[in-house]
C-alpha positions as CSV (number, residue, x, y, z in Angstrom):
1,X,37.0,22.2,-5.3
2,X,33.6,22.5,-3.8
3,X,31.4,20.3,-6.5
4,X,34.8,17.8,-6.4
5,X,34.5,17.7,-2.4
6,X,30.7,17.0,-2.8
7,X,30.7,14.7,-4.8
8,X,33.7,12.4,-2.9
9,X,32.0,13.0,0.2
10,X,28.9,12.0,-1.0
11,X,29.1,9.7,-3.6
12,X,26.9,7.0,-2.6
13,X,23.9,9.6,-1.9
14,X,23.6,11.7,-5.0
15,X,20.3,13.7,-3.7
16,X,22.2,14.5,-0.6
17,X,25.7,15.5,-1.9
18,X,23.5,17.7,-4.6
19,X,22.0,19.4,-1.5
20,X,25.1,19.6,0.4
21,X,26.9,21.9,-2.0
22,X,24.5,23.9,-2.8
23,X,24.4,25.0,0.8
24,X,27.8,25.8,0.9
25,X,27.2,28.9,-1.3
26,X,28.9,30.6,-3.8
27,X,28.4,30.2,-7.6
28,X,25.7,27.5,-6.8
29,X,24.3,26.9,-10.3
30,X,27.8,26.2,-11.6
31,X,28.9,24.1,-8.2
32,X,25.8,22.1,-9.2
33,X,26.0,21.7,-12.9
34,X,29.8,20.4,-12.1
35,X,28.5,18.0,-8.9
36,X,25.8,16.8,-10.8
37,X,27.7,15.9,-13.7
38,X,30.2,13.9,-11.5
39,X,27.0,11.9,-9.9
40,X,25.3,11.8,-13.5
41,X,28.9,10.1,-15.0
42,X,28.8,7.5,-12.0
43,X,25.2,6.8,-11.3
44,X,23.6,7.7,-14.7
45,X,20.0,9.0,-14.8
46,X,18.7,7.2,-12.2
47,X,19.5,8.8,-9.3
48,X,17.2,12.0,-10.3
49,X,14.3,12.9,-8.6
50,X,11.2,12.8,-12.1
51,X,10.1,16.2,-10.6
52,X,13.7,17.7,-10.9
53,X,13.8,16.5,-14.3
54,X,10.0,18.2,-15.1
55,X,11.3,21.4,-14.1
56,X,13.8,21.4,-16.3
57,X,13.8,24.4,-19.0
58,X,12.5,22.4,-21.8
59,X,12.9,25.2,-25.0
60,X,14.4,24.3,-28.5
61,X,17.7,22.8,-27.3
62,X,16.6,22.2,-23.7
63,X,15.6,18.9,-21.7
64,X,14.3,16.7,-24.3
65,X,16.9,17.6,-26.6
66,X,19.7,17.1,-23.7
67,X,18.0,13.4,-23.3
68,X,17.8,12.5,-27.6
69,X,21.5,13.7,-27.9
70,X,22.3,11.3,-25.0
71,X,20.9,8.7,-26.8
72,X,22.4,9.2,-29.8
73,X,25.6,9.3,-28.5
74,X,25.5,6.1,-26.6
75,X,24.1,4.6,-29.9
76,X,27.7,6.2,-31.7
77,X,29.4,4.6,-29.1
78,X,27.7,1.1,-28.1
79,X,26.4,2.1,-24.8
80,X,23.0,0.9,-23.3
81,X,20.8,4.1,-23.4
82,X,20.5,6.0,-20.2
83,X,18.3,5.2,-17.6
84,X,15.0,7.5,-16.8
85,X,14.3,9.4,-14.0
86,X,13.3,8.0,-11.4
87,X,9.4,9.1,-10.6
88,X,9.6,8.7,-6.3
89,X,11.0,11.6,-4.3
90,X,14.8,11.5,-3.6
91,X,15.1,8.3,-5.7
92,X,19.1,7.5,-4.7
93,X,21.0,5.0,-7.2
94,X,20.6,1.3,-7.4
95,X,23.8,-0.8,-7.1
96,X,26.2,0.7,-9.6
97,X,27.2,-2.3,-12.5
98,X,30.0,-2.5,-14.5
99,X,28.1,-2.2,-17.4
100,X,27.6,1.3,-16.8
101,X,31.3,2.4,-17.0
102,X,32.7,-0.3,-20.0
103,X,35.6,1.3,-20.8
104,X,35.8,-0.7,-24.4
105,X,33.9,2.5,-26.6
106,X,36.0,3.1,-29.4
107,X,37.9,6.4,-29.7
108,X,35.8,9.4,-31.7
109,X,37.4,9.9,-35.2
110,X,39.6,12.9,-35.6
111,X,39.2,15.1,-38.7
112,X,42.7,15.9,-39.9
113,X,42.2,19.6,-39.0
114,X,42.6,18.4,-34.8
């Protein structure tokens, strides 16, 4: 409820509803991995400050492999590739287009075993 109340609140400011539920307490690190998936879905990449995305743990499978997966799946499923990180502090979305949400991706095949 918390990371869904964050992000409703604060959907136009991503940096800002981040923040905001993380000060509320709890289990922060899932609160924020579930708020910033909600902004991430609606405001792609963009919205992240570059030097939140350097920090990221960057092992085996850890930022850069997050990022080529991305790709690659947007590739599967005719998406334009996600936008960078922004590089200035507390970079907030630009105006969100409707290219960014087409809703015509084909389904994902099902093996028969599902």
């Amino acid at each position: 409820p918390v990371a869904l109340w964050g992000f409703v609140s604060r959907w136009q400011t991503p940096t800002e509803g981040l923040a905001h539920v993380l000060r509320a307490g709890g289990d922060t690190a899932t609160i924020g991995a579930l708020c910033g998936a909600f902004f991430g879905a609606l405001h792609g990449a963009s919205w992240l400050n570059r030097s939140w995305w350097e920090q990221l743990e960057n092992g085996l499978h850890g930022r850069d492999f997050a990022a080529r997966t991305a790709r690659q799946l947007c590739a599967v499923f005719g998406h334009p590739p996600p936008s960078p990180p922004q590089s200035r502090p507390g970079a907030e979305p630009a105006q969100r287009r409707d290219s960014d949400c087409d809703q015509s991706a084909p389904e994902p095949e099902r093996r028969a075993s599902e």
